[in-house]
N, C-alpha and C positions, 0 to 999 in steps of 0.2 A: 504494500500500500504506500503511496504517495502522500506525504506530510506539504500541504501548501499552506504560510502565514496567508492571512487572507486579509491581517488588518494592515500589511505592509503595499506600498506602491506597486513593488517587483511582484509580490504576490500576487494580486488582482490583474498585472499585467498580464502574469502566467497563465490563471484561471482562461482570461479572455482570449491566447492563443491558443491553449487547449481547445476552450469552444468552437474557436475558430479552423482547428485543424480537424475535427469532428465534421464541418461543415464543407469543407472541403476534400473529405473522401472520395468523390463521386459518387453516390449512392445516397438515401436517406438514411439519416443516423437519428436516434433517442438517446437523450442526456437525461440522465437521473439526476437531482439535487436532493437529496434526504435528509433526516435528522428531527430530534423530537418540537414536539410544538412551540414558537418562539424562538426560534432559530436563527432565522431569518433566512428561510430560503425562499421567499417569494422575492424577498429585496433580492437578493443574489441573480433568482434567476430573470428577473426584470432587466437590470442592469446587464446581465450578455447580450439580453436581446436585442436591447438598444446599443453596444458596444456591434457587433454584427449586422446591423441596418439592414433589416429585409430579408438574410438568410437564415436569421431560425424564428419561431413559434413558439409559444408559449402553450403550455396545455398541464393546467393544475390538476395534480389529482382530487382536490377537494369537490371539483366537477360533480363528482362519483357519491357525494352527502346524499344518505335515502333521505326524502323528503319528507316534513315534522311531521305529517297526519300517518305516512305507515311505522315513522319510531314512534308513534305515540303506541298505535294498534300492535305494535310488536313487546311492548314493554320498556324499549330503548331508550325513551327521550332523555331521562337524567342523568345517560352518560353519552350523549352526543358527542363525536371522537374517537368514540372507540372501532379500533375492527372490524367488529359486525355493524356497524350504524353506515357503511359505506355499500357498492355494487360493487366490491371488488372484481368479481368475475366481468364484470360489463366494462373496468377498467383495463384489463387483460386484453378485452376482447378490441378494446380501441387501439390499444398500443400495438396490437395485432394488424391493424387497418392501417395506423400510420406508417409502421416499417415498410408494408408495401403498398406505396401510395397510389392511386387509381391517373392513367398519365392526363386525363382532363380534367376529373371532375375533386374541389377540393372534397376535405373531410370536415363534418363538423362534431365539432367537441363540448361537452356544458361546461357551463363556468361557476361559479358558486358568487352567490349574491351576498355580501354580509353585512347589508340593511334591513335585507329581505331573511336573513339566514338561512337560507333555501336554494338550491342547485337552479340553473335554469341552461334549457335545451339548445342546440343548434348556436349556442352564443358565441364561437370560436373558432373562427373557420383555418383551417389547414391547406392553402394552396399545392398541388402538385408540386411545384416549382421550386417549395423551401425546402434546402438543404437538411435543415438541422431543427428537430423536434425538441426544446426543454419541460421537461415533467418537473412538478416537484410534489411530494407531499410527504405526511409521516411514514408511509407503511409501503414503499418501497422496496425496503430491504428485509423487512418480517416475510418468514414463511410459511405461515400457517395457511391451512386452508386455500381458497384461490389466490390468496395474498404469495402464494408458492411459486405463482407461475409469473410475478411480474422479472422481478431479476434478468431473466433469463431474456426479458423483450427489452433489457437496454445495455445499449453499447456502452455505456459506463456509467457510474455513480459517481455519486461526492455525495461526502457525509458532512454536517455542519457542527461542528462541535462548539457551545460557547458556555460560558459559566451560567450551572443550572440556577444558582439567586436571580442573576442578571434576569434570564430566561423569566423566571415564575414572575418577576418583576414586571416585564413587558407583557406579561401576558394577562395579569391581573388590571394593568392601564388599558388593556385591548377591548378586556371586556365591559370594562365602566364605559368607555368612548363607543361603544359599541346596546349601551343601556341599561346593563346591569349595575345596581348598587352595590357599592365597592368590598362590603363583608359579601353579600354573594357572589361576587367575585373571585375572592381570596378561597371562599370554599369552593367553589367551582374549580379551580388551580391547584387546589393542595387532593382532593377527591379525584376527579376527572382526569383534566391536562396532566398529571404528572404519574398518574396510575397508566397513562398511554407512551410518555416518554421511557418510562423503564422500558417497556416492549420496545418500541421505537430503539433504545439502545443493544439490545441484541442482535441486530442485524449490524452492528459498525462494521466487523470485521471482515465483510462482505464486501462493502466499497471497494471502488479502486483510489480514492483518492478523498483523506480528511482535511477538511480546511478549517483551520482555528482562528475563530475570530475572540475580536475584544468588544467589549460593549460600544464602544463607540464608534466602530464600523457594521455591527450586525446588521 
């Protein structure tokens, strides 16, 4: 496995060649960013895609949230996050479609609304044309279940490693900025969020490549 600073200049520069040499394979390629909740892999993977201008996509696995009325109907809701509260297999099934892209017609992917806190359809589109696919979400690298089969649909990972304080910290301001009052926040982050990050940590050694940030680049 590959150790990249990621709060350093050189670091980030690295990251953004890597993506870059990803996208210039010839072929479609899928970039995994993993790591547990508060990471900061959406910022990360935002920032390639705007560092690569038009050769790769974005496509969150949070897309893949079951929607609140069948977690309500399944029992689920009070741990929304976890594993089973997602389509893994329907995530599988996408990253299946993107590796072999269809040569006309794009792909489309959901996106996860978090105003709305609910997935929403076709909101993502995948051109034929983009080189380079970025994924990100927790459960990447977990193999359980259909969650077994994604690894194996990406040409590489990166795992986000940063200080779990920092983390439960950002994630408890996410959810008050987001409507929750601030103790049920904190319990939401000490229960939920961080009963998913331990999972979320068993798959590290899986990655090809950890990148350790500092709270002030995450």
């Amino acid at each position: 496995m590959d150790i990249v600073d990621g709060t350093s200049g050189g670091g980030r520069a690295a990251l953004a060649e890597r993506a870059r040499a990803l996208a210039e394979s010839g072929r479609r390629t899928v970039l995994g960013i993993a790591g547990p909740p508060g990471a900061g892999k959406s910022t990360l993977a935002a920032q390639l895609v705007a560092a690569l201008d038009g050769r790769a996509a974005l496509v969150p696995m949070d897309g893949f949230h079951l929607a609140a009325a069948e977690l309500a109907r399944l029992g689920r809701a009070d741990r929304k996050g976890a594993p089973d509260t997602f389509d893994a297999a329907g995530y599988a099934a996408l990253l299946r479609r993107l590796r072999a892209p269809d040569p006309v017609h794009a792909v489309y992917a959901p996106a996860f609304d978090r105003s709305l806190e609910e997935p929403v359809a076709g909101a993502l589109p995948v051109g034929p044309d983009v080189p380079l696919v970025i994924t990100e979400g927790n459960y990447l690298l977990y193999d359980d279940g259909p969650w077994g089969e994604v690894r194996a649909l990406l040409d590489e990972v990166w795992f986000l490693d940063l200080d779990p304080v920092v983390r439960a910290g950002r994630l408890v301001d996410r959810h008050v900025r987001h409507g929750r009052p601030r103790p049920r926040a904190e319990e939401w982050v000490a229960r939920s969020d961080e009963a998913n990050a331990r999972l979320v940590e068993r798959g590290r050694g899986r990655a090809d490549v950890l990148v350790r940030l500092t709270p002030a680049e995450a």
